[in-house]
Backbone as a printed PyTorch tensor [residue, N CA C, xyz], in Angstrom:
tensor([[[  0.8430,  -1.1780,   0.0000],
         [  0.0000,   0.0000,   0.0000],
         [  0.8900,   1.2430,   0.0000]],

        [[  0.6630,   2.3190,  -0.9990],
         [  0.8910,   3.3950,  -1.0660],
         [  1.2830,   4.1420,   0.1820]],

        [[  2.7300,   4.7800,   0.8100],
         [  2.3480,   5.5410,   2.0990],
         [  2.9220,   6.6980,   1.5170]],

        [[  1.9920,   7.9060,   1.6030],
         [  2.7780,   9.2510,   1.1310],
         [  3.8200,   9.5600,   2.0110]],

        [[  3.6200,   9.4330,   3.1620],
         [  4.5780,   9.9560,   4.0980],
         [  6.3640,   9.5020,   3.5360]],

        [[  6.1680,   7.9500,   3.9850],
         [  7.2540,   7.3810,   3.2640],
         [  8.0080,   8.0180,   2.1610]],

        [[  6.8040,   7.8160,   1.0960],
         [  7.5150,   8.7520,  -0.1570],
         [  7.8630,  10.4790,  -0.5030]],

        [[  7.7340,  10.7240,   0.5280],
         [  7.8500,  12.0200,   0.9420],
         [  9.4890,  11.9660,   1.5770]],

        [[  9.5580,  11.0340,   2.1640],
         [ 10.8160,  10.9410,   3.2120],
         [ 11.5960,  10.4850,   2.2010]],

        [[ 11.8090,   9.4920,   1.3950],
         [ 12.4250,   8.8440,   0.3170],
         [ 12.7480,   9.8810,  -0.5640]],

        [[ 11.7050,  11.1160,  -0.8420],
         [ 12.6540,  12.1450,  -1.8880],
         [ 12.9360,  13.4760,  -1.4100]],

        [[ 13.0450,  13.4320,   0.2680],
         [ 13.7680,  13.9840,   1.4830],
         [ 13.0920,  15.6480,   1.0010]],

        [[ 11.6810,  14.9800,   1.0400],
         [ 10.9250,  16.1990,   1.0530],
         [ 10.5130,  16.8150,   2.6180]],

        [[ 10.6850,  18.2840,   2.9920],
         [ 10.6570,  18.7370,   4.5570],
         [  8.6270,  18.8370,   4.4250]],

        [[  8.0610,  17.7470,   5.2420],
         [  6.6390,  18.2180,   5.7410],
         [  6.2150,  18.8130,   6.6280]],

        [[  5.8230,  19.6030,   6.2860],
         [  5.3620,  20.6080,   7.7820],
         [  3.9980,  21.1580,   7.7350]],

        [[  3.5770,  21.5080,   8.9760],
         [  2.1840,  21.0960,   9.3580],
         [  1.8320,  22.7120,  10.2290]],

        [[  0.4230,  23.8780,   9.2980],
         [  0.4990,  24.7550,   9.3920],
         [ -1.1860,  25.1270,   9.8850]],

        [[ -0.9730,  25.0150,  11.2020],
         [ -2.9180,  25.8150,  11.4900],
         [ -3.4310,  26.8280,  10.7210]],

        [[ -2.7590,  27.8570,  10.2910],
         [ -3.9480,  29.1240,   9.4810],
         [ -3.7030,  28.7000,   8.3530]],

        [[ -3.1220,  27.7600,   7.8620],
         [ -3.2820,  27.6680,   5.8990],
         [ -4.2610,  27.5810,   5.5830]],

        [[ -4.3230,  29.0810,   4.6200],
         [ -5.7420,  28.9990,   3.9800],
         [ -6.0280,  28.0430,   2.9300]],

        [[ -5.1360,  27.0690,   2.4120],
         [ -5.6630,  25.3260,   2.0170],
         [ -5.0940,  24.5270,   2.0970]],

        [[ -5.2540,  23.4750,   1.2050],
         [ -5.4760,  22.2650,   2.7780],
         [ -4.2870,  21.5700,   2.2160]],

        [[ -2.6930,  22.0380,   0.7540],
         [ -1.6130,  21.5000,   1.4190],
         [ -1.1210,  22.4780,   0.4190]],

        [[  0.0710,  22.6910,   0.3760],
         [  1.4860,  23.5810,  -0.5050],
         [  2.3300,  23.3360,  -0.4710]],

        [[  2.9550,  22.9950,  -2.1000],
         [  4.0550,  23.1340,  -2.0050],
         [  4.9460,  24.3420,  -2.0790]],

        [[  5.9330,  24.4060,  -1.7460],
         [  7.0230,  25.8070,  -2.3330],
         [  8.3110,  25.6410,  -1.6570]],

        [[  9.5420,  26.0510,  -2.4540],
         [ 10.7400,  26.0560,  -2.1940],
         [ 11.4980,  24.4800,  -1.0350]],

        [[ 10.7190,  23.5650,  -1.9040],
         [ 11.4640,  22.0640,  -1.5080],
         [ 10.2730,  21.4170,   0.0110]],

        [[  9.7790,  22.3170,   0.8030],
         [  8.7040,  21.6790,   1.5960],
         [  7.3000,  21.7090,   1.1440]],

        [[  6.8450,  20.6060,   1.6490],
         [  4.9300,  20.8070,   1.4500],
         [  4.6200,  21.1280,   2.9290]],

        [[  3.7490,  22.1980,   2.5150],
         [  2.8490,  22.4110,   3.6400],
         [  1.5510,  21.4370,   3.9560]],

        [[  1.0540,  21.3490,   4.7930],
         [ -0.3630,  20.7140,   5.3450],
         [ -1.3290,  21.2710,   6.2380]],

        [[ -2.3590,  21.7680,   5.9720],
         [ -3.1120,  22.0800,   7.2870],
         [ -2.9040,  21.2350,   8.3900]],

        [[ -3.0590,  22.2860,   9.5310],
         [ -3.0710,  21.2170,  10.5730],
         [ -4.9440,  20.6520,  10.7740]],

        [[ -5.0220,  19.6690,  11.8440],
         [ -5.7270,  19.4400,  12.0800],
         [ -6.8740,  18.2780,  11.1780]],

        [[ -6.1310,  18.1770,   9.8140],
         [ -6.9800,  17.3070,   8.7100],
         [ -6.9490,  15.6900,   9.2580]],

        [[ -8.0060,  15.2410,   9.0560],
         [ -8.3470,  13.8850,   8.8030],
         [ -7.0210,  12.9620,   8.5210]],

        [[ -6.7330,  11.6570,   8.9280],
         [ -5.8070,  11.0940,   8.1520],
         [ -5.8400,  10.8890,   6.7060]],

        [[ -7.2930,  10.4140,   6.3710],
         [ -7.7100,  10.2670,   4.9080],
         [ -7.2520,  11.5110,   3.9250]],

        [[ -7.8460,  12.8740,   4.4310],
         [ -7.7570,  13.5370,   3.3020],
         [ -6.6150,  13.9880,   3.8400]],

        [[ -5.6760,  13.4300,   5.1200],
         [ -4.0800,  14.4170,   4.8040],
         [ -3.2530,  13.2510,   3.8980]],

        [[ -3.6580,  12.1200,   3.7480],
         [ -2.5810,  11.2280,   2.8820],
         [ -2.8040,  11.6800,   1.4330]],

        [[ -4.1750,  12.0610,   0.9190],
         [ -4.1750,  12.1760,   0.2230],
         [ -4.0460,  13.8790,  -0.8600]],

        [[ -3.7510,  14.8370,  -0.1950],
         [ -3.2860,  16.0130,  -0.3640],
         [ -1.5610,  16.0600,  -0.1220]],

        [[ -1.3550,  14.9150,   0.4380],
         [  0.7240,  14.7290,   0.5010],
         [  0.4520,  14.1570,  -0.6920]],

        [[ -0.1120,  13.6270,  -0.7340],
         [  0.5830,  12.2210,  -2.3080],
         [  0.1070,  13.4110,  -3.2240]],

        [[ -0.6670,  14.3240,  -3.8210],
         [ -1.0100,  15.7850,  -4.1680],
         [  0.3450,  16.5670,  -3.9740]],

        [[  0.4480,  17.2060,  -3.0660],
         [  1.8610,  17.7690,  -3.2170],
         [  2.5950,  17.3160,  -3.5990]],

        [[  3.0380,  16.2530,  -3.7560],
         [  4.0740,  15.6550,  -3.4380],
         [  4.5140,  15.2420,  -5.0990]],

        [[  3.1180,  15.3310,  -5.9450],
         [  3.3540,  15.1950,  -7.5460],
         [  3.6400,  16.6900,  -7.7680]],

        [[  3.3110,  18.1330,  -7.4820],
         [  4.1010,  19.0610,  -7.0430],
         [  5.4010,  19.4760,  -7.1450]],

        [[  5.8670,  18.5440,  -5.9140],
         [  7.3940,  18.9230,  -5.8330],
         [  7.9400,  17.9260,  -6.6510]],

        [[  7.4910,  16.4770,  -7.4370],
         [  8.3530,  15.8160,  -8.0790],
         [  8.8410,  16.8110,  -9.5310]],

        [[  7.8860,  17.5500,  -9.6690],
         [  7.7790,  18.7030, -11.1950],
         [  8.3910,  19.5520, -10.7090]],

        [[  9.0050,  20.3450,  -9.3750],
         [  8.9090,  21.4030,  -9.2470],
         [  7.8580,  22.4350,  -9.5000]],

        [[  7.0730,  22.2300,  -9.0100],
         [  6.1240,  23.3850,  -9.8340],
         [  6.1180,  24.4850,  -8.3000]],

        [[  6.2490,  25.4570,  -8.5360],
         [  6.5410,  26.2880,  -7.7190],
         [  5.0810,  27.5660,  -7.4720]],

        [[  4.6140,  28.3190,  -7.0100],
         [  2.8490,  28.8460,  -6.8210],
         [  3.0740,  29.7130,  -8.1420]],

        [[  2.2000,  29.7910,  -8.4300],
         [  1.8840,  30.8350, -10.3110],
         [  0.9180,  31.2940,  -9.9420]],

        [[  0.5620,  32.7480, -10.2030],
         [ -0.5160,  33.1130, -10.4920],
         [ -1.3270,  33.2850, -11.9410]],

        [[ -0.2680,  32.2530, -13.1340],
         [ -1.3040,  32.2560, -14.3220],
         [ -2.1750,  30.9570, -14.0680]],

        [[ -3.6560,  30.9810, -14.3120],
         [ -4.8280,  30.4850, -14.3330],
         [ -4.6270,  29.1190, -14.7580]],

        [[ -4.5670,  29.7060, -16.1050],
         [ -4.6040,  28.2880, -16.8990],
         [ -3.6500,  27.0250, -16.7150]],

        [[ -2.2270,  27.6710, -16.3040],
         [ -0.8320,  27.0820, -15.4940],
         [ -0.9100,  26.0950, -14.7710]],

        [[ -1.6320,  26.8690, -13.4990],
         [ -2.3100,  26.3920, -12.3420],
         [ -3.3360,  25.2140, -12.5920]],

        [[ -4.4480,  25.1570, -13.6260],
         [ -5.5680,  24.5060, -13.3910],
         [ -4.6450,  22.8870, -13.9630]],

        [[ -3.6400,  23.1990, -14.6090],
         [ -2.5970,  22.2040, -15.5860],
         [ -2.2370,  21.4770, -14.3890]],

        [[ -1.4430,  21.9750, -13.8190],
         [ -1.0680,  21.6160, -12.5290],
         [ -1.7540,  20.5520, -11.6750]],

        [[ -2.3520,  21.3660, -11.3090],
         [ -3.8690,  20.7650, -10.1640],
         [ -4.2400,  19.2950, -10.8210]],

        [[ -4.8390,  19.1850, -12.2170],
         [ -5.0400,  18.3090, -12.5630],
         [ -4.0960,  17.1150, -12.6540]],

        [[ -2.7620,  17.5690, -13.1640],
         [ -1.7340,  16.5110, -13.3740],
         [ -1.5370,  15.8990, -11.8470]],

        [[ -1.6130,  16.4980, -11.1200],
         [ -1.0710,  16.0990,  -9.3850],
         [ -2.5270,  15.5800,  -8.7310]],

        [[ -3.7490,  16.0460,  -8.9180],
         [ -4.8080,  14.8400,  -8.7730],
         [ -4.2210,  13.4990,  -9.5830]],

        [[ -4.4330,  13.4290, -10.8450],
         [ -4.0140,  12.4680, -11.5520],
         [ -2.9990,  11.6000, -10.9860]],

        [[ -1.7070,  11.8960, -10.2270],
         [ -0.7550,  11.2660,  -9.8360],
         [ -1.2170,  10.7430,  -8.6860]],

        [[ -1.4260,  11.3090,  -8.0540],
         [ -1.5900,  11.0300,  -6.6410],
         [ -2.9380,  10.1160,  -7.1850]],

        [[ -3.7460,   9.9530,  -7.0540],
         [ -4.7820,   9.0190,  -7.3960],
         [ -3.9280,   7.8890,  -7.9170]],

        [[ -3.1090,   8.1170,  -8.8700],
         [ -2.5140,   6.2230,  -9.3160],
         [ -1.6710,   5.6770,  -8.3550]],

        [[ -1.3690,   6.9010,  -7.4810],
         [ -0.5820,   5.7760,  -6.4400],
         [ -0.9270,   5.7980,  -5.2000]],

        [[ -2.5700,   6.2430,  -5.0670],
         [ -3.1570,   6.1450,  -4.0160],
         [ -4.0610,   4.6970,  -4.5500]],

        [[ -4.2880,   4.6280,  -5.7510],
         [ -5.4870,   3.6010,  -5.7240],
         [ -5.5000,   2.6240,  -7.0330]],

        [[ -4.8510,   1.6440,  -7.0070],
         [ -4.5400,   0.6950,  -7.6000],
         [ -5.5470,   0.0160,  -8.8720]],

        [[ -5.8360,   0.0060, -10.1610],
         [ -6.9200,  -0.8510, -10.3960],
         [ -7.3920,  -2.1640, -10.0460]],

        [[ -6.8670,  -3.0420,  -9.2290],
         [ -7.1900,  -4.0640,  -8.7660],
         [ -7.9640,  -3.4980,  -7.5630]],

        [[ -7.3520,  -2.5410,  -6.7060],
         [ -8.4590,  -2.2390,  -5.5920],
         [-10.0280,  -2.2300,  -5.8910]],

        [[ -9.9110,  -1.2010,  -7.3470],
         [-10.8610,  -0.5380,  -8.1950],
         [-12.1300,  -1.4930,  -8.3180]],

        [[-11.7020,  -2.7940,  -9.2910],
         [-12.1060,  -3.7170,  -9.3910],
         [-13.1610,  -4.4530,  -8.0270]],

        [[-12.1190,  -4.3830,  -7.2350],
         [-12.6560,  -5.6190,  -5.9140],
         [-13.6330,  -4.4070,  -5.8450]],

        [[-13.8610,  -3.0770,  -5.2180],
         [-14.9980,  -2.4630,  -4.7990],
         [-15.9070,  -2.3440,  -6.0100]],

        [[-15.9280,  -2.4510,  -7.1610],
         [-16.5570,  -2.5210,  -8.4790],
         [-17.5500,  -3.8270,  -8.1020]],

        [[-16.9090,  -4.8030,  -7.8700],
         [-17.3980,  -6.0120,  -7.7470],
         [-18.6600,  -6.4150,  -6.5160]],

        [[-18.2050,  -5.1500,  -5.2910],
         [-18.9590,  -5.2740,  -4.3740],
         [-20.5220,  -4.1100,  -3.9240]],

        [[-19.8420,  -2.9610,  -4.6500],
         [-21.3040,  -1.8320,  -4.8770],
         [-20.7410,  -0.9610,  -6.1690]],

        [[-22.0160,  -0.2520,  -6.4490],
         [-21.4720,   0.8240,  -7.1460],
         [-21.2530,   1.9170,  -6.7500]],

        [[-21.5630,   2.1080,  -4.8360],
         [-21.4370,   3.2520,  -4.7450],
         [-20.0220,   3.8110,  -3.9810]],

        [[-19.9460,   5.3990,  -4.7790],
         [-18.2780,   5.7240,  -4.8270],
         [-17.9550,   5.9410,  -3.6110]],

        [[-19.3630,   6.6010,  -2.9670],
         [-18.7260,   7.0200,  -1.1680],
         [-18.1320,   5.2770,  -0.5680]],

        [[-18.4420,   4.5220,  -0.6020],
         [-18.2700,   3.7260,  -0.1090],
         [-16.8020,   3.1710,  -0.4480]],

        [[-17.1620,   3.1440,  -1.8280],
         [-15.5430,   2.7490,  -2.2750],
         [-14.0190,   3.6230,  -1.6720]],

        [[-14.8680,   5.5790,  -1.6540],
         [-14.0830,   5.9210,  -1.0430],
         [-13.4720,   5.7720,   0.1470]],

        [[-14.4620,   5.6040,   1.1960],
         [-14.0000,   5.2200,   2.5800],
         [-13.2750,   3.5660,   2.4570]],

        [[-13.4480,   3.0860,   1.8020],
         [-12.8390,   1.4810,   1.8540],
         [-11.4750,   1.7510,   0.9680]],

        [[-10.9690,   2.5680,   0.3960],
         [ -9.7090,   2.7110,  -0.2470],
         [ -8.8930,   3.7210,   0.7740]],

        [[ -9.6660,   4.8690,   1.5640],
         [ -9.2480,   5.1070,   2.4110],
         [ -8.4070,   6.8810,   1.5720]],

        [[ -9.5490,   7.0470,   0.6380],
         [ -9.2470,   8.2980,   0.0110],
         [-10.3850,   9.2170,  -0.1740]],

        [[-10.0370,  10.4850,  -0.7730],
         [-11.2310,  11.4970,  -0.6600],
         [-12.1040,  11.2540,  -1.7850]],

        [[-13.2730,  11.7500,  -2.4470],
         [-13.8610,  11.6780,  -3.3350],
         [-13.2940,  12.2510,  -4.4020]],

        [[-12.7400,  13.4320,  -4.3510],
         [-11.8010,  14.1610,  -5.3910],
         [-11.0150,  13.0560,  -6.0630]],

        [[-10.4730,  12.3510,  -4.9280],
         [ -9.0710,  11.6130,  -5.4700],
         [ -9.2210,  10.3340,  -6.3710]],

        [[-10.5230,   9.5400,  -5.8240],
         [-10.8800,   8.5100,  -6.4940],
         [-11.7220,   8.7980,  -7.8940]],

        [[-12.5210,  10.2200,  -7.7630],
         [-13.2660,  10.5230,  -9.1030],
         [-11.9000,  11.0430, -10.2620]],

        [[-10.6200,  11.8880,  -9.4560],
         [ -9.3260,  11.6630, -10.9970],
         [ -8.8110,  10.1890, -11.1130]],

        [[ -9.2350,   9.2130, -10.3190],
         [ -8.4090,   8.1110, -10.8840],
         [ -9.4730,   7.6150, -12.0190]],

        [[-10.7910,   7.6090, -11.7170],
         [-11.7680,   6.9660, -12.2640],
         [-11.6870,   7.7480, -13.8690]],

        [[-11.6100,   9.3660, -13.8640],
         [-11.6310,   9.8940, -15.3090],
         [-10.2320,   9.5970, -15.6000]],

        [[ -9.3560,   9.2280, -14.9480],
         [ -8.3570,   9.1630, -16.0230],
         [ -7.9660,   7.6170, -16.6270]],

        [[ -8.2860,   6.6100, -15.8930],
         [ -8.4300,   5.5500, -16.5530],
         [ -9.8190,   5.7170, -17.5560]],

        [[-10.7730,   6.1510, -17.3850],
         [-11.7880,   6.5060, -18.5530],
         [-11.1940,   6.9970, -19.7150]],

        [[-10.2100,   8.3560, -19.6550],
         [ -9.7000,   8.4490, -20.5070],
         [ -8.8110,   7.7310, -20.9950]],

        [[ -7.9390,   7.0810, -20.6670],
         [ -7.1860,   5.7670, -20.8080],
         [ -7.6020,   4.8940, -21.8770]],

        [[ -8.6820,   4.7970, -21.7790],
         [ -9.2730,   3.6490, -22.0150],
         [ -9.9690,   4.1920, -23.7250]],

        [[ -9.9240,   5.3620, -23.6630],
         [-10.6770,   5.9410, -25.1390],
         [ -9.8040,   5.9670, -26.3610]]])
């Protein structure tokens, strides 16, 4: 199983953990930030988020379109190595519904709906 933390430590990324962040993780200049106080669920899954981030370097932009590039590519990542298609499968097999799948993979809804469109797109 996927541990962001781990892989965070492995590419001797500094995590640090910030009460007033106005969201909920950042990267910039080699550390990710994290709100404090988040869920385990949605903090593993906003590190494995940063954390596709700092593998790009991508550093804060204020162009739009840059940004939305971004965002998407690092959902995208973090979703394939938060959630396996074999996981996919076994909860496929057992409901269709996503909340459920989400809490049983042990990720946010965000994270499992980019894995789901991007194997969709995958697949076209």
């Amino acid at each position: 199983m996927y541990d962001p933390m781990d892989h965070a430590d492995r590419l001797g990324l500094t995590v640090r953990h910030a009460p007033s962040l106005g969201t909920l993780g950042l990267y910039a200049h080699g550390t990710i930030w994290l709100r404090a106080g988040l869920s385990r669920r949605v903090e593993r899954c906003v590190l494995a988020h940063e954390i596709s981030h700092a593998i790009h370097g991508d550093e804060p932009t204020n162009d739009p379109a840059l940004y939305a590039r971004r965002e998407q590519r690092a959902d995208r990542e973090a979703a394939s190595w938060l959630l396996s298609k074999h996981d996919l499968r076994r909860c496929a097999a057992v409901t269709d519904d996503l909340g459920a799948w989400a809490l049983e993979l042990d990720v946010t809804g965000w994270i499992l709906t980019a894995r789901l469109h991007d194997l969709e797109r995958q697949a076209s």
